[in-house]
C-alpha positions as CSV (number, residue, x, y, z in Angstrom):
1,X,56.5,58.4,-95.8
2,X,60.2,59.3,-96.4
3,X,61.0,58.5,-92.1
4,X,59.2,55.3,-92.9
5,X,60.8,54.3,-95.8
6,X,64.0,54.7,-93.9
7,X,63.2,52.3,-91.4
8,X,61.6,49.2,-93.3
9,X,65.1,47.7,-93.3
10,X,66.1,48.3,-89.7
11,X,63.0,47.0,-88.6
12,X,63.1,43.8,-91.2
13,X,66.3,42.8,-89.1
14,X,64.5,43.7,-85.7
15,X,61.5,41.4,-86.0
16,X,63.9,38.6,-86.9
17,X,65.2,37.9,-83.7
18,X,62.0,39.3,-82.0
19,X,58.4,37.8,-81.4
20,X,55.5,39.8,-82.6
21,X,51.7,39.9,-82.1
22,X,49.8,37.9,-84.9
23,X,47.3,40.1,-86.6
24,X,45.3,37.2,-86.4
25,X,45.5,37.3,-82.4
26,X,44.9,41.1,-82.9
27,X,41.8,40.4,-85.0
28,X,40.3,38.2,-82.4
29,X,38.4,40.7,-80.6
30,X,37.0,43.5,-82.6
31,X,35.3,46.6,-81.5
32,X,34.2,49.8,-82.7
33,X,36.0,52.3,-80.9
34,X,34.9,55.8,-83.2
35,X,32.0,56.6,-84.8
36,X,32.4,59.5,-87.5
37,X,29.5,60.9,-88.8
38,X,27.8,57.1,-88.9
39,X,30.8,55.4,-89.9
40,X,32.8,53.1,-87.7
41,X,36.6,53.2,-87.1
42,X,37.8,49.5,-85.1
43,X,40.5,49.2,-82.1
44,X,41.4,46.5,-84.7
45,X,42.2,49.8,-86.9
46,X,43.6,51.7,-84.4
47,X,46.3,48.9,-83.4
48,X,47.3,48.8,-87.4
49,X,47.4,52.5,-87.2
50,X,49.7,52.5,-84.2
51,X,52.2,49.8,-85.7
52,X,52.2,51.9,-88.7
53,X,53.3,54.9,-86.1
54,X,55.8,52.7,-84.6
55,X,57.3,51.5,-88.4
56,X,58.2,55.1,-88.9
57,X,59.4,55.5,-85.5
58,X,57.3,58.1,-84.1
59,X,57.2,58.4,-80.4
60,X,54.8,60.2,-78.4
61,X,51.2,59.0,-77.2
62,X,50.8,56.9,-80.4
63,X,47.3,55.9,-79.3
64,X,46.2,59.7,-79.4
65,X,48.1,60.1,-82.8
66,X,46.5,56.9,-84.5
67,X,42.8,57.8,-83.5
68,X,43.6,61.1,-84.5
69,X,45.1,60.5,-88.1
70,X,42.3,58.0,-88.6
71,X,39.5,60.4,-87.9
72,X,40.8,62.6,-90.2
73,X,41.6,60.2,-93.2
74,X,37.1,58.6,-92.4
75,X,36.2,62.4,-92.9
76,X,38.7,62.8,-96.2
77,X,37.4,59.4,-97.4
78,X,33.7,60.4,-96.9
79,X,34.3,63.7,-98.3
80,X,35.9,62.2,-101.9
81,X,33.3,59.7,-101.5
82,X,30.7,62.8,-101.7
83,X,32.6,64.4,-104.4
84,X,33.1,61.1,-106.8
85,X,36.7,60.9,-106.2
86,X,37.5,57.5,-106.0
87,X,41.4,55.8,-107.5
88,X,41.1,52.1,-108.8
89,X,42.9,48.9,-107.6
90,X,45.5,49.4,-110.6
91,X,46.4,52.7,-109.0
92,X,47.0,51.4,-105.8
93,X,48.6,48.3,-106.6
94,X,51.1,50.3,-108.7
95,X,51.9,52.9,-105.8
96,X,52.2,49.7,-103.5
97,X,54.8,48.3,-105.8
98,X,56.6,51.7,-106.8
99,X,56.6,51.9,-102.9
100,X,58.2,48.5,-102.7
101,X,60.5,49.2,-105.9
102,X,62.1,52.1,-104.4
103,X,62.6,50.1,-100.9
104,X,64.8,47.7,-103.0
105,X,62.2,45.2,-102.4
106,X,59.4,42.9,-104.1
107,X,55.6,43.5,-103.5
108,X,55.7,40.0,-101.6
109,X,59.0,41.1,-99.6
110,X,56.9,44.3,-98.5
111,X,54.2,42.7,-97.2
112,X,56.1,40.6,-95.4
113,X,57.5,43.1,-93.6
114,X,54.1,44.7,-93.2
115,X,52.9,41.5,-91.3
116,X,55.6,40.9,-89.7
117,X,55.1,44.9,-88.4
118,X,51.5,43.6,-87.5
119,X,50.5,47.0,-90.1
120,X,49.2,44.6,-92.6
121,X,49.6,45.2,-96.8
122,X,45.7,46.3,-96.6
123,X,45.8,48.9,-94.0
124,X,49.0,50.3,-95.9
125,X,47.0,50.1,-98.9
126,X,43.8,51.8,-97.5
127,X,46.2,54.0,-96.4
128,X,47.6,55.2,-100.0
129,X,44.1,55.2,-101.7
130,X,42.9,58.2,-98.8
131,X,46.2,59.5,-99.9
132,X,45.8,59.7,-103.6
133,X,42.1,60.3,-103.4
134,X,42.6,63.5,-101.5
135,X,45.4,64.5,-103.1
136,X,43.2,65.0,-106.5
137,X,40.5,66.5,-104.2
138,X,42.4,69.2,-103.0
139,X,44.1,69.9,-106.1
140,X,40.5,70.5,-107.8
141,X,40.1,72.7,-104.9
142,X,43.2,74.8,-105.2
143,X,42.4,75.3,-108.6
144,X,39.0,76.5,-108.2
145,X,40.1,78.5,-105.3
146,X,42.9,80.1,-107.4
147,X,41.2,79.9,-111.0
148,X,42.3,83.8,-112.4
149,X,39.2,86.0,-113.3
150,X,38.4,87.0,-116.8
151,X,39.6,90.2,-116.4
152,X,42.8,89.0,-114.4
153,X,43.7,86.7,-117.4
154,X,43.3,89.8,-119.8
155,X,46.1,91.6,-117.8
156,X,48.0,88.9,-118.4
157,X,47.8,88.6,-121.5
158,X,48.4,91.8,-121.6
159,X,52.0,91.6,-120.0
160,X,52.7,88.8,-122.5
161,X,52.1,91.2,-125.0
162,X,48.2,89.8,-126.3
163,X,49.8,86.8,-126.8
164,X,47.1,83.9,-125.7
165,X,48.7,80.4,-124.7
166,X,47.4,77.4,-127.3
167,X,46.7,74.0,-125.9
168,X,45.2,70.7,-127.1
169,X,41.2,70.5,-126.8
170,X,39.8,66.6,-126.9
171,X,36.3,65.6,-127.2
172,X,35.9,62.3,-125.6
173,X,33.9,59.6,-124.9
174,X,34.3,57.0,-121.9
175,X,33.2,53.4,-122.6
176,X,32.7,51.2,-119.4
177,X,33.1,47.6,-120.2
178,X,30.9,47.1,-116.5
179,X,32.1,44.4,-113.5
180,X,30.2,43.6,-110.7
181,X,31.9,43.9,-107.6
182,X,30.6,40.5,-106.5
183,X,31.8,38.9,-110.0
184,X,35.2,40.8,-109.9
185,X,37.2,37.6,-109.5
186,X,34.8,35.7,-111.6
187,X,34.6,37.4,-114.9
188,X,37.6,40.1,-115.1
189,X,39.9,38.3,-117.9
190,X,37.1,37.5,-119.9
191,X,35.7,41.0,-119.6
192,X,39.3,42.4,-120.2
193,X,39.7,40.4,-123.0
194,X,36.4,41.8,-124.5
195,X,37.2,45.0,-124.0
196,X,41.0,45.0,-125.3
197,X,38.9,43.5,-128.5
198,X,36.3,46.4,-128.6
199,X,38.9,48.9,-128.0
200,X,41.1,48.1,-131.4
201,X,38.0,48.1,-133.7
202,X,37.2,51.5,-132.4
203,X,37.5,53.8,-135.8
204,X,35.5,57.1,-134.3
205,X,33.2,58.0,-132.1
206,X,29.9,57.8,-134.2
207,X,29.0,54.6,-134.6
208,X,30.1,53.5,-131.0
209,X,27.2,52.5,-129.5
210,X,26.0,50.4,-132.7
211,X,29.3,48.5,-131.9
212,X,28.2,47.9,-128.1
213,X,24.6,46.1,-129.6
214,X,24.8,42.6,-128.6
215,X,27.5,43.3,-125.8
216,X,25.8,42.9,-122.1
217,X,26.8,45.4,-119.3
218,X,28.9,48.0,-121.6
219,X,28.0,52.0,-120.8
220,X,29.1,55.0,-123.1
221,X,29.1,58.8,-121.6
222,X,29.7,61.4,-124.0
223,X,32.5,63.5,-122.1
224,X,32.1,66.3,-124.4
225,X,34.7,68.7,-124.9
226,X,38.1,68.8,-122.7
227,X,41.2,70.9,-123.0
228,X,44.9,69.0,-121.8
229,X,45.1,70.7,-118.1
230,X,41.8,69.4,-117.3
231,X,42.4,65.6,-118.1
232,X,42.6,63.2,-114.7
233,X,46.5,63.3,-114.4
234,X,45.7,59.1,-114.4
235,X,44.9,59.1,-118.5
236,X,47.0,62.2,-119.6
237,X,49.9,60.4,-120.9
238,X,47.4,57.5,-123.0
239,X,45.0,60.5,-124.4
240,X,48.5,62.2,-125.6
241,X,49.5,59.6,-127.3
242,X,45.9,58.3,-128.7
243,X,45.5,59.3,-132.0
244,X,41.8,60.8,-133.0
245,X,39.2,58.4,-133.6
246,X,41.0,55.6,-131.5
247,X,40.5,54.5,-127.9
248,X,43.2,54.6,-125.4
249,X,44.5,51.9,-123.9
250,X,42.1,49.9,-121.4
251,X,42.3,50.9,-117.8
252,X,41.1,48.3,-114.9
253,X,38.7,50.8,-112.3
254,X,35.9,50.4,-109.8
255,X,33.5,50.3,-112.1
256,X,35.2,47.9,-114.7
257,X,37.5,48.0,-117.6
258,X,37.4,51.1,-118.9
259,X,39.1,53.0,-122.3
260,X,38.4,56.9,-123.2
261,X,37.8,57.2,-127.3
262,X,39.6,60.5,-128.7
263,X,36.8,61.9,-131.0
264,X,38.7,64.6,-132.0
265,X,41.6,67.0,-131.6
266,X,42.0,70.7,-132.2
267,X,44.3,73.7,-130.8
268,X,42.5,75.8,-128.7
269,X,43.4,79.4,-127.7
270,X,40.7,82.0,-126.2
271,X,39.8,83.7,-123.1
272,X,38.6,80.6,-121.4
273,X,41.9,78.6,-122.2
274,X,44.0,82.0,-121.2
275,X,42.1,81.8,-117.9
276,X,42.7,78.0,-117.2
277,X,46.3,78.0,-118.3
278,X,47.2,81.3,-115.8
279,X,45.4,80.0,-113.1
280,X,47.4,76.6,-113.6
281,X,50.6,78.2,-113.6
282,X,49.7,80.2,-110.5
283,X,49.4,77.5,-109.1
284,X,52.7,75.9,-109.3
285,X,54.4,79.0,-108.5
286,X,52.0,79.3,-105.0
287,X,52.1,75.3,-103.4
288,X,52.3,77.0,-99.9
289,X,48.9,78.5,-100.8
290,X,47.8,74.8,-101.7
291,X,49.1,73.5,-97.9
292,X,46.7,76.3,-96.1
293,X,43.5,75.6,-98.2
294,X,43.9,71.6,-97.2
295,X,44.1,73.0,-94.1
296,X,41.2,74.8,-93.8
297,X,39.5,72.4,-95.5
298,X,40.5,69.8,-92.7
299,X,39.5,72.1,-90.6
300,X,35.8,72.8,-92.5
301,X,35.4,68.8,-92.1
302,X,36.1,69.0,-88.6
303,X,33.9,71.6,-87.4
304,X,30.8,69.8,-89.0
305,X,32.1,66.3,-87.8
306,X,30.3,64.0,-85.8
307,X,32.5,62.2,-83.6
308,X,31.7,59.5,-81.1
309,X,34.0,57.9,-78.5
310,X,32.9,54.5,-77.6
């Protein structure tokens, strides 16, 4: 991503003076040309894949490289897919334009060049959702792979002299204020709007779904009880900062407009929160260890794959 971002301006000034292939023309004839385990990867893929290569300048047999990377980014999107990983359009869009932002460039300038690179601002964006969708899914593995046993958490606190570490425990509840996807467009504001309504009238968690009566499409999931480290990093700053028996601020997903209501708050310090906190801080100290476990876990999908050359 760095090599790429490098190059945007060089090659904004190089397509100036130089024809390029519409995507349009590109689009005209489409074929599967991969099937992974049932799921189809395009030439017209492939040929955004390969002017994404050539935007970061990487030489080599880019055809072999793009099939490649975009075998392994179906089997990473199938596998978060599996595990309910999924990031929302607001995530995206803000990566795109934090992309864009640090490019010295507008979202609209960055697309331009995107077209004009015959990549395309939806590959690119496809792109960073597999990104930030694995990301998380690796992360949860690390941490499982490296959570500290009991008895490895005592030793420590043990060395810290019996002190156990303290964090903040929430109990939560997740209100869904639903959108269908083939209404998106249709009804988002004025779902938005009902939601950003429902959200400031929220004054604890016990008479929430009394409030919903008379409200189509709205879902409540009681999220129970979860300490800080464990939040989504995605709502950690707006739970922080939401005082107890309030909702957070609304946040547009998949699913719809949703806001988290903070039931509660207490300090909690015990051997499970000794265990989680260790493990975490292992963690940060070991992100070599977290490079190898992706790795193996590539290599997992891989193995079990089934790929078709058409």
């Amino acid at each position: 991503m760095k090599k790429f971002r490098n190059h945007l301006f060089a090659y904004l000034l190089f397509t100036s003076v130089t024809g390029v292939v519409t995507v349009a023309q590109a689009a005209s004839k489409i074929q599967v040309a991969i099937i992974v385990n049932g799921n189809a990867i395009t030439n017209y893929d492939i040929e955004r894949r390969i002017a994404f290569l050539r935007l970061q300048k990487r030489s080599g047999d880019l055809i072999k490289f793009a099939r490649e990377e975009l075998i392994d980014e179906m089997l990473r999107c199938i596998e978060t897919k599996k595990h309910n990983i999924s990031v929302s359009d607001d995530e995206i869009n803000r990566a795109f334009s934090n992309f864009a932002e640090r490019n010295n460039m507008t979202d609209s300038q960055l697309s331009q060049v995107l077209n004009q690179a015959n990549v395309t601002p939806e590959h690119f964006k496809s792109y960073i959702q597999t990104q930030m969708s694995w990301g998380q899914l690796v992360s949860a593995r690390f941490r499982a792979e490296g959570m500290l046993t009991e008895e490895e958490a005592i030793q420590r606190m043990l060395k810290n002299g019996g002190v156990k570490p303290i964090t903040n425990e929430y109990h939560l509840q997740q209100v869904v204020f639903v959108i269908p996807k083939n209404r998106r467009s249709a009804i988002f504001e004025r779902r938005r709007q009902e939601a950003n309504v429902f959200r400031k009238k929220v004054n604890g968690c016990s008479n929430l779904y009394q409030r919903t009566k008379g409200i189509i499409d709205v879902t409540i999931k009681d999220l129970g009880r979860v300490l800080e480290p464990q939040i989504p990093n995605e709502w950690v700053k707006d739970i922080k900062v939401t005082p107890a028996n309030r909702a957070t601020p609304i946040r547009n997903t998949e699913r719809g407009i949703e806001s988290l209501v903070v039931c509660s708050i207490r300090k909690a310090s015990d051997d499970r929160v000794a265990q989680l906190i260790f493990s975490i801080q292992n963690s940060h100290s070991n992100m070599g260890e977290a490079s190898q476990i992706e790795k193996k876990y590539m290599k997992e999908l891989r193995d079990k794959a089934r790929i078709q050359s058409l």
